[in-house]
C-alpha positions as CSV (number, residue, x, y, z in Angstrom):
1,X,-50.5,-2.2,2.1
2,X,-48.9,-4.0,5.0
3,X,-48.2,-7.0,2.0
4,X,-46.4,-4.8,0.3
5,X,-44.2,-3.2,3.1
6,X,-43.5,-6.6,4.0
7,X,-42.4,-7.8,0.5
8,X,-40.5,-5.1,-0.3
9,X,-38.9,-5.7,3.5
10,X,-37.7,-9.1,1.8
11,X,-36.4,-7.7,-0.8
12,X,-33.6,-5.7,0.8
13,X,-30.3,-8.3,1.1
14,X,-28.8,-5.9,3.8
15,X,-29.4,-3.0,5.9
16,X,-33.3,-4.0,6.7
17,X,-34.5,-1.3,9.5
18,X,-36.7,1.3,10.0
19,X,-37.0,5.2,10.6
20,X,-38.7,6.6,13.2
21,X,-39.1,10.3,15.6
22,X,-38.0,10.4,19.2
23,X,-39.3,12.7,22.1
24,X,-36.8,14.9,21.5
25,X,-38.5,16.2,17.6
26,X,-35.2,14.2,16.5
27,X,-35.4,11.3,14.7
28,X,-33.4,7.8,15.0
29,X,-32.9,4.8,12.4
30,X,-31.4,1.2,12.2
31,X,-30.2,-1.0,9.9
32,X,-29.4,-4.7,10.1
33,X,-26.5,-6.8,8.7
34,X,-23.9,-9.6,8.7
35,X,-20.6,-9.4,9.4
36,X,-18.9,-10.8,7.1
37,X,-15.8,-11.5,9.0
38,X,-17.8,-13.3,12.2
39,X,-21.2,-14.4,10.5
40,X,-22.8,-12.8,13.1
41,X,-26.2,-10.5,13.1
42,X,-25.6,-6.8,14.3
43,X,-27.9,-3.6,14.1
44,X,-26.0,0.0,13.0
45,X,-28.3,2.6,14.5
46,X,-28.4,6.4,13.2
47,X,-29.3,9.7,14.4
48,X,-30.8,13.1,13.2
49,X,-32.5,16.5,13.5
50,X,-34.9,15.0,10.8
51,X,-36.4,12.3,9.1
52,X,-34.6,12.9,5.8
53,X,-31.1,13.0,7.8
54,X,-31.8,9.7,9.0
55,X,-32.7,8.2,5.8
56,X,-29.6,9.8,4.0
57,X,-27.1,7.9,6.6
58,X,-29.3,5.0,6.2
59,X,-29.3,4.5,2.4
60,X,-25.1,5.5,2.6
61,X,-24.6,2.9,5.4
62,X,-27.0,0.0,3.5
63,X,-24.8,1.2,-0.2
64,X,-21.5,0.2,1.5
65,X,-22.6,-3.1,3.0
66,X,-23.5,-4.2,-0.8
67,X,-20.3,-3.4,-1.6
68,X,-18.8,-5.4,1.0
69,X,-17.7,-2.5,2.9
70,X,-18.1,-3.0,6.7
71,X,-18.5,-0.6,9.6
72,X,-15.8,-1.4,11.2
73,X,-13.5,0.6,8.5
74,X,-14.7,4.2,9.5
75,X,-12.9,2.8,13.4
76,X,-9.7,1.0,12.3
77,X,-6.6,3.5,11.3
78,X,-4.4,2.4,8.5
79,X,-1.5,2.3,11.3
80,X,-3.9,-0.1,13.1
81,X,-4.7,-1.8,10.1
82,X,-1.1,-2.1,8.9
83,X,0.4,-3.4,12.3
84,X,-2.7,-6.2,12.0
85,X,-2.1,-7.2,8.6
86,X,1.7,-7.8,8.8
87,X,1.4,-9.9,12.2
88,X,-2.1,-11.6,11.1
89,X,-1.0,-12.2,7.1
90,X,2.7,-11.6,6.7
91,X,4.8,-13.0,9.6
92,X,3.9,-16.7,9.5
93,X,3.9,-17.1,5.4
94,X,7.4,-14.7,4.5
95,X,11.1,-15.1,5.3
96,X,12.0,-13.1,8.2
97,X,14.5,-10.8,7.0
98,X,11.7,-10.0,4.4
99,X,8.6,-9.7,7.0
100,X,11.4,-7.1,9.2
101,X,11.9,-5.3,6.1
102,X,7.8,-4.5,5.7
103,X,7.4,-3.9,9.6
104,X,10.0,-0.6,8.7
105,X,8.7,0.4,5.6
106,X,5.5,0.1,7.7
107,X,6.9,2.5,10.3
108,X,9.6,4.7,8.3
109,X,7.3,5.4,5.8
110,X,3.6,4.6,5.7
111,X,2.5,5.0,9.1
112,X,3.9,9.1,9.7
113,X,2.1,9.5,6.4
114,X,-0.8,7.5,6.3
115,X,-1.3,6.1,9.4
116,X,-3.9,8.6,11.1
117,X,-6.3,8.0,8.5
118,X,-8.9,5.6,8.7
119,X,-9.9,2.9,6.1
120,X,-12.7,4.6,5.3
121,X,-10.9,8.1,4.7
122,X,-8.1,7.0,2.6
123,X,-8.0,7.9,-0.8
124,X,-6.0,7.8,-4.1
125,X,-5.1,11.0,-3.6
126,X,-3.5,10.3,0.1
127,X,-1.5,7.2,-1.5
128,X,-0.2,8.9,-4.4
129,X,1.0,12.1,-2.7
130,X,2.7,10.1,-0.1
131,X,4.3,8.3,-3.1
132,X,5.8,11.8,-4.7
133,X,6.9,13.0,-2.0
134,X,9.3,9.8,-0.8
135,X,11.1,10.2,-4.5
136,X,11.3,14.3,-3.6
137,X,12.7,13.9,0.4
138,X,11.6,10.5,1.7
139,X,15.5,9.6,2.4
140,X,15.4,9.8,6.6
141,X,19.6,10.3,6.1
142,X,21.2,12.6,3.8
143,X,21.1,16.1,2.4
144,X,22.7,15.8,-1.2
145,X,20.5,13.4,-2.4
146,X,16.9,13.8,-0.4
147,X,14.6,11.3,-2.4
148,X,14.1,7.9,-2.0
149,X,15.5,5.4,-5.1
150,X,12.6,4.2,-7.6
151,X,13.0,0.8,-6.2
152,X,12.5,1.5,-2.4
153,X,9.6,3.7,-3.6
154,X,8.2,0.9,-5.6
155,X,8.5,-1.7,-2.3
156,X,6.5,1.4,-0.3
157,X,4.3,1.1,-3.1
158,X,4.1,-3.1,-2.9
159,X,3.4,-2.9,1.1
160,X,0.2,-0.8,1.1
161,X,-1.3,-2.2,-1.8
162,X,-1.0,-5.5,-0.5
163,X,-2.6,-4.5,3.1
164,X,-5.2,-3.0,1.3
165,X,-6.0,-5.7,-1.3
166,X,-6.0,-7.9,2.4
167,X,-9.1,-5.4,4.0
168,X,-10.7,-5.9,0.8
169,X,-10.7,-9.6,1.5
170,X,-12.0,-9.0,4.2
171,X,-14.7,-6.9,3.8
172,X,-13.3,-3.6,5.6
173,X,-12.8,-1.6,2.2
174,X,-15.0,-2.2,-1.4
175,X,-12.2,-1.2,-3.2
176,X,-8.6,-0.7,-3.4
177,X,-7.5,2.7,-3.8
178,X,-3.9,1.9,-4.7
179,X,-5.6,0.5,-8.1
180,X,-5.7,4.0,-9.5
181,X,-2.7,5.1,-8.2
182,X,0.4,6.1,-10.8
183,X,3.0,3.7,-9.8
184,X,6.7,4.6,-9.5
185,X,8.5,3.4,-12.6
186,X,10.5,0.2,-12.6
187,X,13.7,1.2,-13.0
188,X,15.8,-1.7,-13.9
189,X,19.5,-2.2,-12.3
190,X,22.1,-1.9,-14.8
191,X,24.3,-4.8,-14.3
192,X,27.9,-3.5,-15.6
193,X,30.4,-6.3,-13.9
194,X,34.1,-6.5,-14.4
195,X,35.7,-7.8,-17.7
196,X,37.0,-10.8,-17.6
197,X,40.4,-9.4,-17.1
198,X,39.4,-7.0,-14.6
199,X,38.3,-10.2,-12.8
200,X,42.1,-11.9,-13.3
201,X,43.7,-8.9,-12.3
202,X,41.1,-9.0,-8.9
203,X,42.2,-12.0,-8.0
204,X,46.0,-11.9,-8.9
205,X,45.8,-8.9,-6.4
206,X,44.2,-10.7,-3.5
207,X,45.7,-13.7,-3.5
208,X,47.1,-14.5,0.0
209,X,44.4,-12.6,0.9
210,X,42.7,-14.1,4.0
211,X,39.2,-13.7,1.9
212,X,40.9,-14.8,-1.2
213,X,39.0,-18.6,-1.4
214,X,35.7,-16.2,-0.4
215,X,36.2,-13.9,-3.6
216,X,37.5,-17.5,-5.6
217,X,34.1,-19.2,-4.5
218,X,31.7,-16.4,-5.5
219,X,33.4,-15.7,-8.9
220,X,33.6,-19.4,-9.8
221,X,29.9,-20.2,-8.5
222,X,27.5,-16.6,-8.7
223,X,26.7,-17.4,-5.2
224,X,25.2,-14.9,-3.0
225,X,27.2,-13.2,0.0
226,X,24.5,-14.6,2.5
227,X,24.9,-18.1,1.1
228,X,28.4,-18.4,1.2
229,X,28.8,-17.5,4.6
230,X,25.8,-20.2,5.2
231,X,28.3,-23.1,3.7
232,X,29.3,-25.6,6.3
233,X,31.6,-28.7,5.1
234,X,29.3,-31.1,5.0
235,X,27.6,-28.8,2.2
236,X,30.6,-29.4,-0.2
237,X,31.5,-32.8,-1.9
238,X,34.9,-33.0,-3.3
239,X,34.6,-36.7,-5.0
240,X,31.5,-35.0,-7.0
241,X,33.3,-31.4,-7.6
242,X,30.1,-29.6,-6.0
243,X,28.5,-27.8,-3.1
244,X,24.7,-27.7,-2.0
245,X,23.2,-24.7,-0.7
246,X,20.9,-25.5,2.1
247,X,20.7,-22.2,4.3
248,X,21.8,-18.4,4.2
249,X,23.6,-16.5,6.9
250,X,22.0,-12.9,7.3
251,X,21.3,-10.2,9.6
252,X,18.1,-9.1,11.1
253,X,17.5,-6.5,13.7
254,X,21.5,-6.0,14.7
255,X,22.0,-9.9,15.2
256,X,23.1,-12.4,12.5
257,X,21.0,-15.8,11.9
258,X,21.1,-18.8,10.2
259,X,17.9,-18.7,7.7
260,X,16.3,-20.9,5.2
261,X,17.9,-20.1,1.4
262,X,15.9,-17.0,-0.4
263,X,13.5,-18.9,-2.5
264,X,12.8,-22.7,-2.7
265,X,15.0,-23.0,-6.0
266,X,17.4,-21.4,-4.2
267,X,18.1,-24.8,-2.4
268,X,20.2,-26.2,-5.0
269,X,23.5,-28.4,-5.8
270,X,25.8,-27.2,-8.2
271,X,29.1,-28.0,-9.7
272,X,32.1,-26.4,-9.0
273,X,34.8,-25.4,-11.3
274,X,38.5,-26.9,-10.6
275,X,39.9,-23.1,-9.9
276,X,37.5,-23.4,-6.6
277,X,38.0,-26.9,-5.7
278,X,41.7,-26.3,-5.6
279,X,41.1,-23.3,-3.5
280,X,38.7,-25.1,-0.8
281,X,41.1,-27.6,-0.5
282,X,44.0,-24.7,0.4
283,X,41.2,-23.4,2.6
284,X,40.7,-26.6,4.8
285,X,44.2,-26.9,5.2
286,X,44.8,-23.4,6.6
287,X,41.7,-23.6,8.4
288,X,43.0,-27.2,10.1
289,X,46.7,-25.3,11.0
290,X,44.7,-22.6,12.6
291,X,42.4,-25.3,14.5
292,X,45.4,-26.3,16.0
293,X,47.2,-22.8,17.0
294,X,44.0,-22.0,18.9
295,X,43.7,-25.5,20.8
296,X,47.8,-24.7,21.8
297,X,46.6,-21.9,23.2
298,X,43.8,-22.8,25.1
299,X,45.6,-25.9,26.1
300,X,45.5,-25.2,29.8
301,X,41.8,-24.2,29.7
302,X,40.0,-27.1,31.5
303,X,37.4,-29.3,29.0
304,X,34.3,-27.5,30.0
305,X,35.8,-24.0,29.5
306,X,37.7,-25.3,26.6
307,X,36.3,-22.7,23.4
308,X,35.6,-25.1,20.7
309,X,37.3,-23.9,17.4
310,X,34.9,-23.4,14.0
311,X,32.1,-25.3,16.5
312,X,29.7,-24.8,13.5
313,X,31.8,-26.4,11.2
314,X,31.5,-23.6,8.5
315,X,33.5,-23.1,5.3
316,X,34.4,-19.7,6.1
317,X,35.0,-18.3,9.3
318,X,36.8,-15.5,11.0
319,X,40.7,-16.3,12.8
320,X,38.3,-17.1,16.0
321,X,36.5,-20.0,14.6
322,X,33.4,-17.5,14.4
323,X,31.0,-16.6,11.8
324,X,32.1,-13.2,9.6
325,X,29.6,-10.7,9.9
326,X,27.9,-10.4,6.7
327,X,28.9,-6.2,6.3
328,X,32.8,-7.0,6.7
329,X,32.7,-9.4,3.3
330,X,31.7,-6.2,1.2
331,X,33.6,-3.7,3.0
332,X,36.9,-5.7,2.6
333,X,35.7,-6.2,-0.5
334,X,35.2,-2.6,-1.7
335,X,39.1,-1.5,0.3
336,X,40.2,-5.1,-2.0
337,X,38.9,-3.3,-5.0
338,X,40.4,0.5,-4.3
339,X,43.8,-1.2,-3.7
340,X,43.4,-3.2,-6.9
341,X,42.7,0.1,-8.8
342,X,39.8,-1.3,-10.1
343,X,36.3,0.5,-10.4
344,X,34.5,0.0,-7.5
345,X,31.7,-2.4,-7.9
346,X,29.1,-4.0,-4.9
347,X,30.2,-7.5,-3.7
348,X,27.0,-8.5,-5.5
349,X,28.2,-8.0,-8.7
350,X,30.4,-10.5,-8.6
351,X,27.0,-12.8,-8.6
352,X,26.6,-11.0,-12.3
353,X,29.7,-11.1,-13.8
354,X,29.4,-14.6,-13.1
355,X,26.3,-15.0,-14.9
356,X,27.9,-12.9,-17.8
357,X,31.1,-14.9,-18.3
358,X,28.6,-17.9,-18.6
359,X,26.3,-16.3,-20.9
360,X,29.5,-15.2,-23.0
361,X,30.8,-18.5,-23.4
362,X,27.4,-19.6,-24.6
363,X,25.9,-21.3,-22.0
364,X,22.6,-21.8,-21.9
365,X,20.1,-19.5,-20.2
366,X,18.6,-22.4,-18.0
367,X,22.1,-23.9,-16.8
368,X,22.9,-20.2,-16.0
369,X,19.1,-19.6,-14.3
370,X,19.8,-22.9,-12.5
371,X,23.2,-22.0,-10.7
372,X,22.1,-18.7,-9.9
373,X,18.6,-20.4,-7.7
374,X,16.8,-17.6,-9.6
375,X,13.0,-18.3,-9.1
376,X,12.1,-17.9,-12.4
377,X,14.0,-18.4,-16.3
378,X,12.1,-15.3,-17.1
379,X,13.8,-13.5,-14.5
380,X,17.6,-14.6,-15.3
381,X,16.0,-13.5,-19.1
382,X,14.9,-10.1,-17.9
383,X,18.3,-9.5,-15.6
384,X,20.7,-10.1,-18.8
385,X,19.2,-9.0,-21.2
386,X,22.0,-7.3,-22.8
387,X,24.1,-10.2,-22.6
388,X,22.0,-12.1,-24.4
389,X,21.7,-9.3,-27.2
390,X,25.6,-9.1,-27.1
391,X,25.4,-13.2,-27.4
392,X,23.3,-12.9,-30.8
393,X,25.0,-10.3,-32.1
394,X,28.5,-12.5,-32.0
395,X,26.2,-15.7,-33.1
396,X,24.8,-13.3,-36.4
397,X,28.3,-12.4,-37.2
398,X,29.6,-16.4,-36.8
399,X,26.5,-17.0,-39.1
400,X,27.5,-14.6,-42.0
401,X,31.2,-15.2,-42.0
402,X,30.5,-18.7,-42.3
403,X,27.3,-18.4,-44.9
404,X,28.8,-15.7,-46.7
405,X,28.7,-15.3,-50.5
């Protein structure tokens, strides 16, 4: 008998232990296991009014450590979990503008919902009914339209399924619940830039404009607002006719920072049109007249007080020699546009209607992809996708007039 206790004693990977009464008529239990996370040996003990109590914790305690699932995820809240995961696993390995934007959908959004829960007690359910109710009235701001947009609900979506696909790795959950979960739909931005004679009239109206070579440089080059107003000199060669992005100018928290560019391929050197070397060149000028104004006027200050002018030596700077803060581009932008009479489009469409004159004239999708420091062909693919149908609709047509019989 005691041969075969013992073998079947080996048999058990996890959870080995034993039942047994206590003076009290109760009974108590243990089971031993690894934690995964630390490699160490640890006993869970257990408590009952009987025998069979005992056993039942014991046998549900032993089935979660075969699934991977340790104890420690009936203790650790998804708030807790969340704040460790995005300081532990997202901080160090995401842009920073990105890893602030998680730490408030974290906050805004998961943690008054989810956040009391533990590990252990979250299910599909609790996921997807936080996920319905964001697209009802998860907007914080705002009567008229209370629900969140598909796309901020998707990103909700993205930051708990990745925290929980990280307490899988690490042994505190056996499963992610977010796997059964209904996603939001993907609702894809419809790009709908200005014609290309919406874009002449654009710039016939702001020219003289103070942000005129701004508007010049991100219609000739798809450039984003945040690596425009990165651009130092030393970025642009006129000999070669092109610029290289090497950083990005953005805000995090209230305060503006100089950042590595969005993605790796985002780093790039492209070449510039003649319409926007001409118009850097008018820049530098007026930029070198206004050096001097502001020296004139400091002229008395001693050399140590002295304010240097444009110390940073950007392309685009404010009538102090400062950085512009990002939100002024595309406010200017949008009372530009009004005065223009023009339909009122983001600053960021002028990125698209970039790509779209390209894609027009029938250049090809990489050279477009490549300008653009999109990640991915697929993605500049996916993003103009009507163009491209538009594209070889006009190239059918050009095919039958010329084949025709």
């Amino acid at each position: 008998m005691k041969e075969t206790s013992n073998k079947n004693k080996a048999k058990r990977a996890h959870g080995e232990g034993s039942i047994y009464p206590l003076k009290d008529s109760s009974w108590a239990g243990y089971s031993k296991y690894i934690d995964t996370e630390t490699g160490e040996r640890k006993i869970q003990y257990f408590y009952g009014k009987s025998q069979k109590d005992v056993a039942k914790k014991k046998k549900l305690f032993e089935a979660e450590i075969e699934k991977g699932i340790m104890p420690q995820s009936g203790q650790i809240t998804v708030s807790q979990w969340l704040d460790e995961f995005l300081v532990t696993y997202k901080k160090n390995s995401v842009k920073q503008d990105t890893y602030e934007t998680y730490v408030y959908i974290a906050n805004a959004h998961l943690k008054p919902s989810l956040g009391k829960l533990t590990l252990k007690e979250l299910k599909t359910h609790h996921v997807q009914k936080m996920l319905n109710q964001k697209s009802k009235s998860g907007r914080r701001r705002g009567k008229n339209n209370p629900g969140l947009s598909p796309r901020m609900v998707e990103h909700i979506f993205c930051v708990i399924n990745m925290a929980l696909n990280q307490a899988v790795n690490n042994g505190l959950l056996g499963h992610n619940v977010c796997r059964a979960v209904k996603k939001p739909k993907k609702i894809r931005h419809v790009v709908n830039p200005w014609t290309v004679k919406q874009t002449k009239l654009f710039l016939a109206s702001v020219k003289g404009d103070r942000l005129f070579p701004f508007y010049v440089l991100a219609i000739g080059t798809g450039l984003r607002r945040s690596e425009i107003l990165g651009l130092q000199w030393s970025d642009i060669d006129f000999e070669k006719q092109s610029l290289t992005v090497r950083r990005t100018y953005i805000k995090i928290k209230g305060a503006c920072i100089f950042s590595e560019p969005k993605t790796q391929l985002s780093k790039r050197t492209i070449t510039l049109p003649a319409f926007v070397i001409n118009s850097l060149l008018e820049l530098k000028k007026a930029q070198a007249q206004e050096k001097l104004l502001w020296n004139g006027k400091h002229k008395d200050t001693t050399s140590k007080e002295k304010p240097e002018f444009n110390p940073l030596k950007l392309v685009f700077c404010n009538e102090f020699g400062q950085p512009y803060y990002p939100q002024s581009i595309s406010d200017q932008f949008k009372k530009a546009t009004v005065k223009a009479g023009l339909p009122v489009i983001r600053f960021h469409d002028l990125r698209h209607g970039h790509a779209t004159m390209l894609l027009e004239l029938g250049v090809h999708l990489k050279v477009v992809s490549d300008r653009l420091g999109h990640s991915t062909i697929n993605l500049t693919a996916d993003t103009y996708s009507h163009v491209q149908e538009k594209v070889q609709r006009e190239a059918s047509n050009k095919l039958n007039e010329l084949l025709n019989f």
